[in-house]
C-alpha distance (Angstrom), angle and dihedral (degrees) to the residues before:
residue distance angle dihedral
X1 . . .
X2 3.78 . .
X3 3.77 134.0 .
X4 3.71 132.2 -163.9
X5 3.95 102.1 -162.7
X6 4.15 88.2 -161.3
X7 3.63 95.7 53.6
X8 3.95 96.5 27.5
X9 4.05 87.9 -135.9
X10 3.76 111.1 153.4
X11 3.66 104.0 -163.1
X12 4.30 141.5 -177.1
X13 3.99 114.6 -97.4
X14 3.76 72.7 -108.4
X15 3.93 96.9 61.8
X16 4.00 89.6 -111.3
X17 3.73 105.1 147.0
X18 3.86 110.8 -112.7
X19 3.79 100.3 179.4
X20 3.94 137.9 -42.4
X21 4.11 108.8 -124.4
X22 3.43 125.0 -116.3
X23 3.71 136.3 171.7
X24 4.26 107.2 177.9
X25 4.10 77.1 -176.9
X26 3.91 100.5 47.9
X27 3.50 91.1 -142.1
X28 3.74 114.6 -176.4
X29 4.17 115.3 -129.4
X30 4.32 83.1 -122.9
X31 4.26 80.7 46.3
X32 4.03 80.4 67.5
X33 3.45 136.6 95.9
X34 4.31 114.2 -120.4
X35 3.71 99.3 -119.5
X36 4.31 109.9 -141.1
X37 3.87 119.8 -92.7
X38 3.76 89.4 -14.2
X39 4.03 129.1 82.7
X40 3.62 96.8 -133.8
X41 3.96 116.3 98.4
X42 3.61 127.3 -139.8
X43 4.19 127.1 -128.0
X44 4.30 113.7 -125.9
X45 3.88 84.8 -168.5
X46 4.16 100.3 45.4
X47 3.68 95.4 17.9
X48 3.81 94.7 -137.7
X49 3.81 136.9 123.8
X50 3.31 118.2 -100.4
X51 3.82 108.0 -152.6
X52 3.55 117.0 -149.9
X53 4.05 110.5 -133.3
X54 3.58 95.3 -159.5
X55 4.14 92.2 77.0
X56 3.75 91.8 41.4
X57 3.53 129.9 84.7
X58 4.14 121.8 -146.4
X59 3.47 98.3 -95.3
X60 3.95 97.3 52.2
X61 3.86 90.4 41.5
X62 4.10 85.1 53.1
X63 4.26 87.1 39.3
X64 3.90 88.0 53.8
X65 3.96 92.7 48.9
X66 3.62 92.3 52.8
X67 3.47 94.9 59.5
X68 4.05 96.2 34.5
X69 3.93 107.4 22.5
X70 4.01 83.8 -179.4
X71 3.30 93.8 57.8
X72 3.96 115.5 143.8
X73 4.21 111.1 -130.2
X74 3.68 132.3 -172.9
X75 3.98 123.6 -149.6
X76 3.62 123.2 177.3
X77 3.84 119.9 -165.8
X78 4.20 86.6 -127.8
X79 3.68 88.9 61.8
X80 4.21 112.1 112.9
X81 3.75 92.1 -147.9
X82 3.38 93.4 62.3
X83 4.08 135.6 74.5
X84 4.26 107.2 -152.3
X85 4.21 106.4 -146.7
């Protein structure tokens, strides 16, 4: 996957755009609630999952927008599974 930090587009390795980021809230990842046995966190003020890139690989991030286009992401530019542009 790629990232551009100053647009906050998360793309394929193929430049296919997977989803532009958006937090209305700003919520901070340490903001977040730990969710149990998993490494996603969970949002008190939204209520959503917040699924944490950096233990995903493309195809489940893609697998997981299929079935929840809204879905909130995090991507860090420390994370290995992801190239910053």
């Amino acid at each position: 996957m790629r990232f551009n930090p100053e647009t906050k587009v998360l793309s394929t390795d193929d430049g296919l755009l997977i989803k532009v980021l958006h937090c209305p809230l700003q919520k901070r990842w340490e903001q977040l609630h730990p969710a149990t046995n998993s490494p996603h966190r969970s949002c008190s003020d939204c209520e959503r999952e917040v699924l944490d890139t950096a233990f995903m690989s493309e195809s489940q991030v893609l697998s997981a927008l299929q079935l929840d286009p809204s879905a909130c992401l995090r991507v860090t530019a420390s994370q290995t599974n992801v190239e910053i542009q």
